[in-house]
Biopython code that builds the backbone (N, CA, C, O; Angstrom):
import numpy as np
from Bio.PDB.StructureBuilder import StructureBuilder

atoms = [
    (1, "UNK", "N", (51.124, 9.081, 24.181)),
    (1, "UNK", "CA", (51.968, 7.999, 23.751)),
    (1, "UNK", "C", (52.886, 7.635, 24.907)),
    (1, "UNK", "O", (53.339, 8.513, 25.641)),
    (2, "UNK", "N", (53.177, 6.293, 25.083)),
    (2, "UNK", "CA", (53.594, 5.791, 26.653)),
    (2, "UNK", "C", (55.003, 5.362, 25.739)),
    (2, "UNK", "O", (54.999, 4.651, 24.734)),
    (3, "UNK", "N", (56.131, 5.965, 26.347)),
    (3, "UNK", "CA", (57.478, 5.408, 25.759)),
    (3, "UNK", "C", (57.490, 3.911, 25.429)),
    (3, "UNK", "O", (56.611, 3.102, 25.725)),
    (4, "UNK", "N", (58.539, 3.695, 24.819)),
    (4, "UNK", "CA", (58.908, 1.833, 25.039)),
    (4, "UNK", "C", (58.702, 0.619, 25.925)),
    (4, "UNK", "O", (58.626, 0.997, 27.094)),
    (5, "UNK", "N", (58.640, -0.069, 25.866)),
    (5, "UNK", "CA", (58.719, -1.258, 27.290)),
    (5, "UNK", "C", (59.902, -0.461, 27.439)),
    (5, "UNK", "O", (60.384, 0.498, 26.836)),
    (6, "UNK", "N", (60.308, -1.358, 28.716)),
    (6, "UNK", "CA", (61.718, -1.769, 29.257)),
    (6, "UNK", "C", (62.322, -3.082, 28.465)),
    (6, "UNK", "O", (61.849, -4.202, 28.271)),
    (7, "UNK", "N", (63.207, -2.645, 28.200)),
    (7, "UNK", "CA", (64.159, -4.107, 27.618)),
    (7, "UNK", "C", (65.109, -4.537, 28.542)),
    (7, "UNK", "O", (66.270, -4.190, 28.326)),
    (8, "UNK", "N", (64.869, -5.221, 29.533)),
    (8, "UNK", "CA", (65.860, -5.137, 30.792)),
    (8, "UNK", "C", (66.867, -6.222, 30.149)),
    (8, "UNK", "O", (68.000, -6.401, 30.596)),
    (9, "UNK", "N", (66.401, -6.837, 29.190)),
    (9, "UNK", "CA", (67.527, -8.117, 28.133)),
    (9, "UNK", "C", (68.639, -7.196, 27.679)),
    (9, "UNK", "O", (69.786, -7.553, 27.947)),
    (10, "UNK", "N", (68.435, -5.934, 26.957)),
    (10, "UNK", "CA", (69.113, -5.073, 26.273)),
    (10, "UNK", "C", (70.023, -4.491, 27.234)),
    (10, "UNK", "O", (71.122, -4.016, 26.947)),
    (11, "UNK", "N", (69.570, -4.544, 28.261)),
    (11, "UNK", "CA", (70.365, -3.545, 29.076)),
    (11, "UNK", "C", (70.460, -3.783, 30.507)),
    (11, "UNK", "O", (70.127, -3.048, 31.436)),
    (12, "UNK", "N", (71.138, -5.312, 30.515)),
    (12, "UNK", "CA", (70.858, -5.489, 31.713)),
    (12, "UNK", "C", (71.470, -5.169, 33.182)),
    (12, "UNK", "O", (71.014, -5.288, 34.319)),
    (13, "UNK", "N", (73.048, -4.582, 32.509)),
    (13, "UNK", "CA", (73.288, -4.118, 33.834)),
    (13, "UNK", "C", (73.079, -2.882, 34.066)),
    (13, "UNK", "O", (73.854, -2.155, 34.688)),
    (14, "UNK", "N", (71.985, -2.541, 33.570)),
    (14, "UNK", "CA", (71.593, -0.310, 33.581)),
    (14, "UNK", "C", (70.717, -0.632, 35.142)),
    (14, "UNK", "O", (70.250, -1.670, 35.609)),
    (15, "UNK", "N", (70.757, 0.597, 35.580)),
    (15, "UNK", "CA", (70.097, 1.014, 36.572)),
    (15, "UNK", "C", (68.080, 0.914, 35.943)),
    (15, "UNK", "O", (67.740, 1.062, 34.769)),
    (16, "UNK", "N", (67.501, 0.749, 36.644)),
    (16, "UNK", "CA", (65.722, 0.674, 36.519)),
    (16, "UNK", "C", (65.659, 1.837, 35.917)),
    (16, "UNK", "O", (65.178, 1.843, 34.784)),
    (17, "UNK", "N", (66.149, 3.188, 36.547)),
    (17, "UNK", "CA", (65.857, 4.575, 36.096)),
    (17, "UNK", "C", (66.522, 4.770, 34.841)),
    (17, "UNK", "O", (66.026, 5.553, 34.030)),
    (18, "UNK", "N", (67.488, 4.213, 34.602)),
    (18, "UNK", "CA", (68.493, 4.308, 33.493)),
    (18, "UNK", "C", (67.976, 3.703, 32.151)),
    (18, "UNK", "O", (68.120, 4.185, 31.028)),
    (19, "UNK", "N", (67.346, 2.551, 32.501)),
    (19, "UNK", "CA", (66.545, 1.711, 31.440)),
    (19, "UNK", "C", (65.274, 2.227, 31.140)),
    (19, "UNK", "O", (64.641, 1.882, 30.142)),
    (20, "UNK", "N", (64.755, 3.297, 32.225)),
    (20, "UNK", "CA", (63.038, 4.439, 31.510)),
    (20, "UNK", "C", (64.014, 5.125, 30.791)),
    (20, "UNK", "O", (64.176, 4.714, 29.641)),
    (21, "UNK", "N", (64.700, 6.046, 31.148)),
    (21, "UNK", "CA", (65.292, 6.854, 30.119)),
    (21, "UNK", "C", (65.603, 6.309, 28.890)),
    (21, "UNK", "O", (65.348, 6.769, 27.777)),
    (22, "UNK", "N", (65.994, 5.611, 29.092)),
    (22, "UNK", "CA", (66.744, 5.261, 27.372)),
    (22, "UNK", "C", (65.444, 4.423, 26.687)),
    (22, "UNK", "O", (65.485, 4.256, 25.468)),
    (23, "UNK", "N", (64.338, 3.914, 27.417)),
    (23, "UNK", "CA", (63.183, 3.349, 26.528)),
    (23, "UNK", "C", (62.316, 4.867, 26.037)),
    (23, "UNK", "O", (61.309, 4.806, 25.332)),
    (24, "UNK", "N", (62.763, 5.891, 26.423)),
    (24, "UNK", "CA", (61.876, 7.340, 25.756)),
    (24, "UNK", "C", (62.999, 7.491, 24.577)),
    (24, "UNK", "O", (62.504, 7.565, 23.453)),
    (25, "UNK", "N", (64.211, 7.542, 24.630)),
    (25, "UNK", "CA", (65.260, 7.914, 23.408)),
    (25, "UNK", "C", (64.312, 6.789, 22.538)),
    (25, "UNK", "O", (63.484, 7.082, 21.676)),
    (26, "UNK", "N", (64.607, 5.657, 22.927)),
    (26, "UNK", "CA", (64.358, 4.838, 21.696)),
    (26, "UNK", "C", (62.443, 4.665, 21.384)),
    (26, "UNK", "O", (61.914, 3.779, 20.713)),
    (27, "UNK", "N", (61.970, 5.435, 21.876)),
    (27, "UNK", "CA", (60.834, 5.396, 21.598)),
    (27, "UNK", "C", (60.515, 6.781, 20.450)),
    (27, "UNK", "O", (59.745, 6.774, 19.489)),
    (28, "UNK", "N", (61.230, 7.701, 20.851)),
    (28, "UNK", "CA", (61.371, 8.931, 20.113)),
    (28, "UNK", "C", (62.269, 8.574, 18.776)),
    (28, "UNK", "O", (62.235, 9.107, 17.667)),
    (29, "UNK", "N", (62.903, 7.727, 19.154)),
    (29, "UNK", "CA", (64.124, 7.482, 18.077)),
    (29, "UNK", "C", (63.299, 6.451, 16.726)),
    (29, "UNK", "O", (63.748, 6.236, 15.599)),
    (30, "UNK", "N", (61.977, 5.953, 17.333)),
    (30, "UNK", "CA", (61.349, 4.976, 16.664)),
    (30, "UNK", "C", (60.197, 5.669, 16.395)),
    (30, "UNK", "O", (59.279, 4.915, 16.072)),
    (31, "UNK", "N", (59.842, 7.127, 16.414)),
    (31, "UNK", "CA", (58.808, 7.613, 15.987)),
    (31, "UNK", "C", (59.921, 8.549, 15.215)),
    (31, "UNK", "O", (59.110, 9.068, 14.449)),
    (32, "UNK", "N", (60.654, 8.902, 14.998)),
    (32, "UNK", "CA", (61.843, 9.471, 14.110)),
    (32, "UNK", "C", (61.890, 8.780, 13.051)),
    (32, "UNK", "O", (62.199, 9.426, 12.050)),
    (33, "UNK", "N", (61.652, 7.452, 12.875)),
    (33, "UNK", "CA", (61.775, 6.161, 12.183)),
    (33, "UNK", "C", (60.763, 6.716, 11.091)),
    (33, "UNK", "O", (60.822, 7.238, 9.978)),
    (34, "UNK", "N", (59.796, 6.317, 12.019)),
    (34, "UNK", "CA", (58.268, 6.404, 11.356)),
    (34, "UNK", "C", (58.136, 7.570, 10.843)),
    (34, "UNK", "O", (57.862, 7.439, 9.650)),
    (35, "UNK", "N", (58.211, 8.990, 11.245)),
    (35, "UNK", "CA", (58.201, 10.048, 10.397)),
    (35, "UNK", "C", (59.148, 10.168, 8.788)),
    (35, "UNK", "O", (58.872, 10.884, 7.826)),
    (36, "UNK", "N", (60.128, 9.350, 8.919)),
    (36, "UNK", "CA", (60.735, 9.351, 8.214)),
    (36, "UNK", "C", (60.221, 8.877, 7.216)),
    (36, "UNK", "O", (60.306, 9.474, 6.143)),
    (37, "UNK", "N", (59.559, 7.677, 7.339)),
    (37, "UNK", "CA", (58.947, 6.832, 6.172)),
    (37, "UNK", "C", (57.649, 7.440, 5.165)),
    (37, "UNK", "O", (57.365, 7.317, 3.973)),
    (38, "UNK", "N", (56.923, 8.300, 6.572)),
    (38, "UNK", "CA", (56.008, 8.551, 6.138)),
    (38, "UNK", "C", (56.346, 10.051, 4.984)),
    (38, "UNK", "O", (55.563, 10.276, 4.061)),
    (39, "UNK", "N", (57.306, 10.746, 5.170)),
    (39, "UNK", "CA", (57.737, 11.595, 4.731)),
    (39, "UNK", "C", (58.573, 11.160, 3.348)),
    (39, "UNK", "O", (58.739, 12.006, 2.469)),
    (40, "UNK", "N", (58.998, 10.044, 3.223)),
    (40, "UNK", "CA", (59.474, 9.647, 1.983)),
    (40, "UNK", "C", (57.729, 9.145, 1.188)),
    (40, "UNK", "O", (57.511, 9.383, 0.000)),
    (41, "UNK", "N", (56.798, 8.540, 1.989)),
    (41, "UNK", "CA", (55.599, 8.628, 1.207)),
    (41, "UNK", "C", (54.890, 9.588, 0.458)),
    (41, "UNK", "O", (54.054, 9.555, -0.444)),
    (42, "UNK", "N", (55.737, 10.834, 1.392)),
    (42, "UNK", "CA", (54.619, 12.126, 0.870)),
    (42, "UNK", "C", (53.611, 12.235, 1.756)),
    (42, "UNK", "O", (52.765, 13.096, 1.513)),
    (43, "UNK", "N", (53.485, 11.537, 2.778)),
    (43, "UNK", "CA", (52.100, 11.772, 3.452)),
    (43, "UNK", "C", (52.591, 12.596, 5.384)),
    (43, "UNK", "O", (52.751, 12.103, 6.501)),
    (44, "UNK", "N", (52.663, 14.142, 4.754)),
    (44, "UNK", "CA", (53.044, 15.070, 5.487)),
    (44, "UNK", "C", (52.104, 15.388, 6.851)),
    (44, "UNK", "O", (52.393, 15.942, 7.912)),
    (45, "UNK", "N", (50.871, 14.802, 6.363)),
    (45, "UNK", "CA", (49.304, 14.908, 7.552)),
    (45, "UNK", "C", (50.079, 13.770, 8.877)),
    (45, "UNK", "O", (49.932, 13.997, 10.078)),
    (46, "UNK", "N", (50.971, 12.445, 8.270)),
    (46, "UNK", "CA", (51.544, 11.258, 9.369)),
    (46, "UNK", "C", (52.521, 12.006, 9.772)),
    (46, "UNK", "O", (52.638, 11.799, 10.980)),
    (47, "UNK", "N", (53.531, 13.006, 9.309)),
    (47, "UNK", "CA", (54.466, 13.292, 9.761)),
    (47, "UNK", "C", (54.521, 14.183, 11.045)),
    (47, "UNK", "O", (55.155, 14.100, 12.097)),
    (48, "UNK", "N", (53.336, 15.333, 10.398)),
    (48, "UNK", "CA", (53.171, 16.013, 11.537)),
    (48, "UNK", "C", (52.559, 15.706, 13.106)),
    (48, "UNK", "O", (52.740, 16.288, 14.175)),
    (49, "UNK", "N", (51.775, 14.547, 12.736)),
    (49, "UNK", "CA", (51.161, 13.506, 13.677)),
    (49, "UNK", "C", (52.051, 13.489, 14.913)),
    (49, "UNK", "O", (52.168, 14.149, 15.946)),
    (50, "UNK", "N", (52.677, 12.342, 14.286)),
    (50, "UNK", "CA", (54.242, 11.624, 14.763)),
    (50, "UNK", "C", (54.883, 12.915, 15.800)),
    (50, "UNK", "O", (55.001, 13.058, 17.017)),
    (51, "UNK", "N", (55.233, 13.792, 14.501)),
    (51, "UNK", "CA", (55.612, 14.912, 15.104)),
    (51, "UNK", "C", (55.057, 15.166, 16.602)),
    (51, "UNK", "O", (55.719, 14.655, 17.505)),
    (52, "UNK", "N", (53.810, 15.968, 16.981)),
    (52, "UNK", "CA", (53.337, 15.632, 17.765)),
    (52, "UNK", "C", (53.438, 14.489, 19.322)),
    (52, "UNK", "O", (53.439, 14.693, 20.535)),
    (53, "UNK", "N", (53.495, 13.570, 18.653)),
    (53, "UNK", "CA", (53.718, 12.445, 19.377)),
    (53, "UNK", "C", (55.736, 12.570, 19.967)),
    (53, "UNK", "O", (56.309, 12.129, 20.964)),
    (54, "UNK", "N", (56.106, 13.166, 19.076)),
    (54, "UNK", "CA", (57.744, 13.173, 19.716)),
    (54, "UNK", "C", (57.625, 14.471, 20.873)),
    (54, "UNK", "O", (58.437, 14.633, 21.784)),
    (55, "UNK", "N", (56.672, 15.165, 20.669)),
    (55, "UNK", "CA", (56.667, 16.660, 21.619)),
    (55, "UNK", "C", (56.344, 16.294, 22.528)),
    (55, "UNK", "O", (56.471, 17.157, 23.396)),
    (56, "UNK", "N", (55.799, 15.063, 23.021)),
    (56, "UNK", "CA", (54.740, 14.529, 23.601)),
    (56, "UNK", "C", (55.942, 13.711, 24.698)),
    (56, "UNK", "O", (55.906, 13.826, 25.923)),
    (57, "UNK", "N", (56.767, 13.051, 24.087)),
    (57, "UNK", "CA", (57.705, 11.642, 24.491)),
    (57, "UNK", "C", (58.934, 13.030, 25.141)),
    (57, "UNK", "O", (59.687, 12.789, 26.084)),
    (58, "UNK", "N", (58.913, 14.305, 24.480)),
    (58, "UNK", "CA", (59.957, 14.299, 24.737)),
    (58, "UNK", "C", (60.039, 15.394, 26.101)),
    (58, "UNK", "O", (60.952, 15.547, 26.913)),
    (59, "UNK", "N", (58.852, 16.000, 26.006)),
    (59, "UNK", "CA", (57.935, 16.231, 27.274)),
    (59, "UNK", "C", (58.435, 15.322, 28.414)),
    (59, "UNK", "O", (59.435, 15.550, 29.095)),
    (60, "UNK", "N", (57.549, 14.182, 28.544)),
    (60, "UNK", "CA", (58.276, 13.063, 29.110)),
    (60, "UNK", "C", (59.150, 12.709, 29.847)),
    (60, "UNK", "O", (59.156, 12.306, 31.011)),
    (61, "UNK", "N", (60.426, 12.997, 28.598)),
    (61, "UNK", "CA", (61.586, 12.441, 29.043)),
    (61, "UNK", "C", (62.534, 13.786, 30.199)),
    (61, "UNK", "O", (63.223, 13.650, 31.210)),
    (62, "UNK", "N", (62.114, 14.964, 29.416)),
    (62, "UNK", "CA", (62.645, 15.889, 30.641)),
    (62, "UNK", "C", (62.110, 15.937, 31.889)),
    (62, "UNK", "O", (62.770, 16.465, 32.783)),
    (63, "UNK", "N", (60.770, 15.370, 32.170)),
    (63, "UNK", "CA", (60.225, 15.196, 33.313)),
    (63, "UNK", "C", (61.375, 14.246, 34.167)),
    (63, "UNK", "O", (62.180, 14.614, 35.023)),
    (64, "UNK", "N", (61.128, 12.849, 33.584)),
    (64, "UNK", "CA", (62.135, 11.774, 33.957)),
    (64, "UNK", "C", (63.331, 11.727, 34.343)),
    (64, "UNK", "O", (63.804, 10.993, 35.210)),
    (65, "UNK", "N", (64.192, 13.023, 33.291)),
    (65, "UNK", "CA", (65.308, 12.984, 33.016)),
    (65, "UNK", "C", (65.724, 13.674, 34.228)),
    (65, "UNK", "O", (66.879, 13.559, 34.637)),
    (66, "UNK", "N", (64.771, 14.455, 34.888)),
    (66, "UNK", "CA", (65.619, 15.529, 36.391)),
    (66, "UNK", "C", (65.696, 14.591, 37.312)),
    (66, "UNK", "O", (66.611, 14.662, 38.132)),
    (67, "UNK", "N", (64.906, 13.692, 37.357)),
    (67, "UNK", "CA", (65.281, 12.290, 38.840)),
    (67, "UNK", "C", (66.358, 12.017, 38.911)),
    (67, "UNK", "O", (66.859, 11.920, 40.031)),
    (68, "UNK", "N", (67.280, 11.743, 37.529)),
    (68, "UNK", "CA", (68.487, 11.301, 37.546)),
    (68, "UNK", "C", (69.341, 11.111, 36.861)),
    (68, "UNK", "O", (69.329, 10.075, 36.195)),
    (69, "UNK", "N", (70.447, 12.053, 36.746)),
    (69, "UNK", "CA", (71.303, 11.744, 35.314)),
    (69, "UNK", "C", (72.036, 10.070, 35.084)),
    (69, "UNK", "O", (72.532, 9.424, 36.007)),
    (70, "UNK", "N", (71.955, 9.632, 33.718)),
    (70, "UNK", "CA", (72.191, 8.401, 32.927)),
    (70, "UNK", "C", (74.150, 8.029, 33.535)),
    (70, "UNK", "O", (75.110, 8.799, 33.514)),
    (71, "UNK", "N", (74.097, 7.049, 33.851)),
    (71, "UNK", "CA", (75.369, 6.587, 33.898)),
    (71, "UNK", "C", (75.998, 6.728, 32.899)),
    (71, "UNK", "O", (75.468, 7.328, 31.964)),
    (72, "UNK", "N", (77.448, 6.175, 32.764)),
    (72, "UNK", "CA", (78.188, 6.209, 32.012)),
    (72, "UNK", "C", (77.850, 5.731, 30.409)),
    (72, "UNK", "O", (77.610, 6.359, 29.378)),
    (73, "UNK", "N", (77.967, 4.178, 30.775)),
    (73, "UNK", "CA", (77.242, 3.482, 29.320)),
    (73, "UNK", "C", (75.985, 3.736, 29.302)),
    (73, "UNK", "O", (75.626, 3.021, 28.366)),
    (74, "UNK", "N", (75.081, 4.244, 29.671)),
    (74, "UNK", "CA", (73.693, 4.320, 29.503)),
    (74, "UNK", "C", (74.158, 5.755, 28.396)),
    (74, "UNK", "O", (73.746, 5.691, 27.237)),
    (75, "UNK", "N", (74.611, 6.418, 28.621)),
    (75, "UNK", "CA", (74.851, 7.852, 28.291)),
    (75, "UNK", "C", (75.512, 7.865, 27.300)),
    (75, "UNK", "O", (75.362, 8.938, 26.716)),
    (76, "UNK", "N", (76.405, 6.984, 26.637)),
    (76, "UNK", "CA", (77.005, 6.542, 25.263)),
    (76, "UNK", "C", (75.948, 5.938, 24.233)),
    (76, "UNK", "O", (75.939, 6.276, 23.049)),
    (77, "UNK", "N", (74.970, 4.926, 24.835)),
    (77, "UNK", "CA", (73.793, 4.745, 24.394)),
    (77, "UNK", "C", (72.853, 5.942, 24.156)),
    (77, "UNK", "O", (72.366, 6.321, 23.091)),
    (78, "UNK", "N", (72.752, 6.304, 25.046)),
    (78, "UNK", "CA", (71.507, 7.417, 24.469)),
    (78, "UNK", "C", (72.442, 8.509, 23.446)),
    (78, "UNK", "O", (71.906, 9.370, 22.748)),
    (79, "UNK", "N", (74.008, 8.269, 23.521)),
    (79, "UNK", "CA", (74.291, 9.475, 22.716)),
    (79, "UNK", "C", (74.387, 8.769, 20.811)),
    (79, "UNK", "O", (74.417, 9.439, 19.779)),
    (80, "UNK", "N", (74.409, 7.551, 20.931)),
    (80, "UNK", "CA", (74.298, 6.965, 19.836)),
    (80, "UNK", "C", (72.766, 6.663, 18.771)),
    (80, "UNK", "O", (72.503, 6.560, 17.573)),
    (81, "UNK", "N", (72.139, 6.620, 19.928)),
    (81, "UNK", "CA", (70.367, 7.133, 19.876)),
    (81, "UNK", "C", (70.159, 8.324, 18.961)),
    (81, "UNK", "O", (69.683, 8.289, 17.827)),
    (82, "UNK", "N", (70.641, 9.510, 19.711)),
    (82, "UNK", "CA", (70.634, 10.872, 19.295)),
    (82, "UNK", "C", (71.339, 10.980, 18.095)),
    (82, "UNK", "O", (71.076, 11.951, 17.386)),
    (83, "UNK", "N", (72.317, 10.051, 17.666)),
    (83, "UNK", "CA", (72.886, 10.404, 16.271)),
    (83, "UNK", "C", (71.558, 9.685, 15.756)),
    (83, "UNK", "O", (70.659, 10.525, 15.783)),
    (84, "UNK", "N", (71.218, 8.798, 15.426)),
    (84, "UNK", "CA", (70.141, 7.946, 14.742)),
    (84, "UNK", "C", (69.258, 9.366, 14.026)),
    (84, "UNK", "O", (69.051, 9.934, 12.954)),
    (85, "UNK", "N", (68.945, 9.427, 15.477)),
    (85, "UNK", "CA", (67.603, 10.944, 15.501)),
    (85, "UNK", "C", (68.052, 11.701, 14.848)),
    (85, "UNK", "O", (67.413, 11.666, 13.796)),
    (86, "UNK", "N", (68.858, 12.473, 14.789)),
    (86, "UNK", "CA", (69.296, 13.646, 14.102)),
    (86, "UNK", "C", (69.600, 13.258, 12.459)),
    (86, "UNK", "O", (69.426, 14.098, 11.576)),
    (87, "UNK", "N", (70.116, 11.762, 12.153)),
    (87, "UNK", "CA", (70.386, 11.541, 10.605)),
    (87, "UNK", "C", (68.703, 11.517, 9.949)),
    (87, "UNK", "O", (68.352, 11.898, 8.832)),
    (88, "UNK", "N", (67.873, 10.958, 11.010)),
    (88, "UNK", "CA", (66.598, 10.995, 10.408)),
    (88, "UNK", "C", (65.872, 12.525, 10.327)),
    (88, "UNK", "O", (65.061, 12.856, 9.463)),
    (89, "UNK", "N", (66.263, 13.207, 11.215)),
    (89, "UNK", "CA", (65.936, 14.539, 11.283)),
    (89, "UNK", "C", (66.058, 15.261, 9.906)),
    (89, "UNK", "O", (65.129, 15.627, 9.186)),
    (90, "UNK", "N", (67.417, 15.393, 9.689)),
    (90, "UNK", "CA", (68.035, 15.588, 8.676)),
    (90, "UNK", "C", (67.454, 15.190, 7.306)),
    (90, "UNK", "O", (67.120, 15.910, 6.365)),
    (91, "UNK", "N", (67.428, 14.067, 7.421)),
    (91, "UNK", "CA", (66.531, 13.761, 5.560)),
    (91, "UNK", "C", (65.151, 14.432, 5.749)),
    (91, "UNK", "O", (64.827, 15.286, 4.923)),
    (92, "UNK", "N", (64.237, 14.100, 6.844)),
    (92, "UNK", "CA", (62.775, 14.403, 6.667)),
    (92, "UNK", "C", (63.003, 15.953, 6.610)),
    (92, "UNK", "O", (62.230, 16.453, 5.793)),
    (93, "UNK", "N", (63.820, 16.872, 7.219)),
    (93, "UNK", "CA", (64.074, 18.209, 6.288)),
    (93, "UNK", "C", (64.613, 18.457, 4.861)),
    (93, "UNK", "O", (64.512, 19.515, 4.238)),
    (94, "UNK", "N", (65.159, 17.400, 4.471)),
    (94, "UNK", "CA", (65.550, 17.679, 2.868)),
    (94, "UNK", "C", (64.106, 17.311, 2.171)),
    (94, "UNK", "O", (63.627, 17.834, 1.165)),
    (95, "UNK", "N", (63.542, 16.261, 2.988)),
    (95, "UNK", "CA", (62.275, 15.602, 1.903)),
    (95, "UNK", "C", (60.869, 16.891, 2.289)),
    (95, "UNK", "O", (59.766, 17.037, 1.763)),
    (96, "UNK", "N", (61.538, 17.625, 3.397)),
    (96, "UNK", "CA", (60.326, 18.778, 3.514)),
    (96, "UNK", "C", (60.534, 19.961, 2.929)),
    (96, "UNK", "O", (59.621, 20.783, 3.008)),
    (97, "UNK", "N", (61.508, 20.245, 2.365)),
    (97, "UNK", "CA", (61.643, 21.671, 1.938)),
    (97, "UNK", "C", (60.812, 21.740, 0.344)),
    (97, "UNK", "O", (60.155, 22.776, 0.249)),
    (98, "UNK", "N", (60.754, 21.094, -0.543)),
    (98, "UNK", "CA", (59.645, 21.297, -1.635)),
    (98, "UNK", "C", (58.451, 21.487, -0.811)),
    (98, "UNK", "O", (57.770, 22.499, -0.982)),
    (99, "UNK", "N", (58.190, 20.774, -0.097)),
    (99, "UNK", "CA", (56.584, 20.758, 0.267)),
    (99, "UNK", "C", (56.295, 22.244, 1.116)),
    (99, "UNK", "O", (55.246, 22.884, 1.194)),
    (100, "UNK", "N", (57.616, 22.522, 1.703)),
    (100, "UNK", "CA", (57.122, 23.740, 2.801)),
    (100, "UNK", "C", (57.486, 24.636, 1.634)),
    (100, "UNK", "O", (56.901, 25.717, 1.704)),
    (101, "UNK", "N", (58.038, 24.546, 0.902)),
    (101, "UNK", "CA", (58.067, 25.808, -0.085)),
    (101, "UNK", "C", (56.699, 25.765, -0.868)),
    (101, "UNK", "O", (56.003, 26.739, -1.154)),
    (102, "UNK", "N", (56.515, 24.771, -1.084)),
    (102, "UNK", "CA", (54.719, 24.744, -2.102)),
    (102, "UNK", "C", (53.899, 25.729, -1.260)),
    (102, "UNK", "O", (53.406, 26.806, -1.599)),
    (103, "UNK", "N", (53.865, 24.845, 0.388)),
    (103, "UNK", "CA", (53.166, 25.536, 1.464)),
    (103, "UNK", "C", (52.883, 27.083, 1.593)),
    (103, "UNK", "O", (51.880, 27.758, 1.827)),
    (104, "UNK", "N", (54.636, 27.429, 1.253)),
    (104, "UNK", "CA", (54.665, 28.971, 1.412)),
    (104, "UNK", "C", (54.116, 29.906, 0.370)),
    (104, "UNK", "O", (53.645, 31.043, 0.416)),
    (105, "UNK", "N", (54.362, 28.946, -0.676)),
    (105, "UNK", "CA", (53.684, 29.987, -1.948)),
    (105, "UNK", "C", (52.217, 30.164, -2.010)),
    (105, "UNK", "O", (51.663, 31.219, -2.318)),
    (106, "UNK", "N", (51.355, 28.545, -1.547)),
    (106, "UNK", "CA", (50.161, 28.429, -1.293)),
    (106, "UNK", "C", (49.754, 30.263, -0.110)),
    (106, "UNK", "O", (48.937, 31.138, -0.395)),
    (107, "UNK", "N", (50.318, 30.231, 0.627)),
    (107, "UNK", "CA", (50.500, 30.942, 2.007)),
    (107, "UNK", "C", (50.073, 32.370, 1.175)),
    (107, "UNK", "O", (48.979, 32.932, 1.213)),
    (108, "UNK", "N", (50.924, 32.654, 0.641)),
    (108, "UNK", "CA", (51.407, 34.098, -0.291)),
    (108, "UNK", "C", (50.285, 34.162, -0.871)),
    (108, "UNK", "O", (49.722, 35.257, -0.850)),
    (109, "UNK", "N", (49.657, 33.075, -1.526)),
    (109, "UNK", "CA", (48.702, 33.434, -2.678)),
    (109, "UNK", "C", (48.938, 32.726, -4.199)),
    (109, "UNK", "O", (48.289, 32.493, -5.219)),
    (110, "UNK", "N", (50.151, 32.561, -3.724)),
    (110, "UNK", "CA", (50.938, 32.486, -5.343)),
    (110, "UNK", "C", (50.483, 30.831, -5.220)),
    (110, "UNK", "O", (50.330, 30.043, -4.287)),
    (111, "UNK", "N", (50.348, 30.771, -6.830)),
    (111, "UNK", "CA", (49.751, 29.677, -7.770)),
    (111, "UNK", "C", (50.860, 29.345, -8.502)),
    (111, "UNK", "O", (51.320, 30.158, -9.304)),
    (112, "UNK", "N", (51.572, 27.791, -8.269)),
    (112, "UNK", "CA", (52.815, 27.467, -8.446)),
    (112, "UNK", "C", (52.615, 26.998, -10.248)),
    (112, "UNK", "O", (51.535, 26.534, -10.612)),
    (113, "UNK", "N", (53.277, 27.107, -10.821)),
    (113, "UNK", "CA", (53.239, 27.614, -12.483)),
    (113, "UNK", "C", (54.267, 26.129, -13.105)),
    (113, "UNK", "O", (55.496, 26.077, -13.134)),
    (114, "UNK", "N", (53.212, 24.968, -13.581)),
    (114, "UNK", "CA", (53.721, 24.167, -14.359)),
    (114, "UNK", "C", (54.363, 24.600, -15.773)),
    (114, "UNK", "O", (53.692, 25.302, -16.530)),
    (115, "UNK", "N", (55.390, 24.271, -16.055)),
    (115, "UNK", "CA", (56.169, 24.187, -17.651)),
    (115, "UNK", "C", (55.771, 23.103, -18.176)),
    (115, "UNK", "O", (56.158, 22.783, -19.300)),
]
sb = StructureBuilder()
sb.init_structure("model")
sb.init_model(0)
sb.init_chain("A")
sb.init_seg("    ")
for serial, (resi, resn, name, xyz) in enumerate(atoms, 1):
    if name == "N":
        sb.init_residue(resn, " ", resi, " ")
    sb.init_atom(name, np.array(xyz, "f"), 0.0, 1.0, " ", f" {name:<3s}", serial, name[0])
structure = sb.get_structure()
């Protein structure tokens, strides 16, 4: 998975290097998106996908990220990014814990017992 374009509109007085970096936040931040949705669907096979695909971006971005640390406002941006990420983080673990608990009982053996 190839990060974001460049939005050089969005960000136009960032440095070239400054504007790859922050098109991997928001590319990660937009597969954060998408896991999210797919995880309110129930369809845990897209999530882990996605998943995948963020290990992938975020791979990536530490490669990128040693060329050159983010300026000032670039670095308020990506830290506003990272809240995004983490609120989505956050639900797709509340919307995963039934399922990883089903998972675990499946795991055990145990046969989950309708009332």
């Amino acid at each position: 998975m190839k990060p974001a374009p460049h939005r050089p509109a969005q960000y136009p007085d960032a440095d070239p290097m400054n504007t790859e970096l922050l098109s991997y936040y928001e590319a990660i931040e937009q597969a954060s998106c998408d896991m999210l949705t797919a995880a309110k669907a129930g369809d845990w096979d897209a999530v882990v996908k996605l998943e995948g695909a963020c290990v992938l971006l975020i791979s990536q971005l530490k490669h990128a990220a040693r060329q050159r640390p983010l300026d000032q406002e670039s670095a308020r941006t990506k830290a506003r990014i990272m809240q995004r990420i983490l609120v989505n983080d956050a639900e797709i673990r509340h919307l995963a814990e039934p399922w990883l608990q089903d998972l675990d009982e499946m795991m055990a053996g145990r046969r989950k017992t309708i009332h």
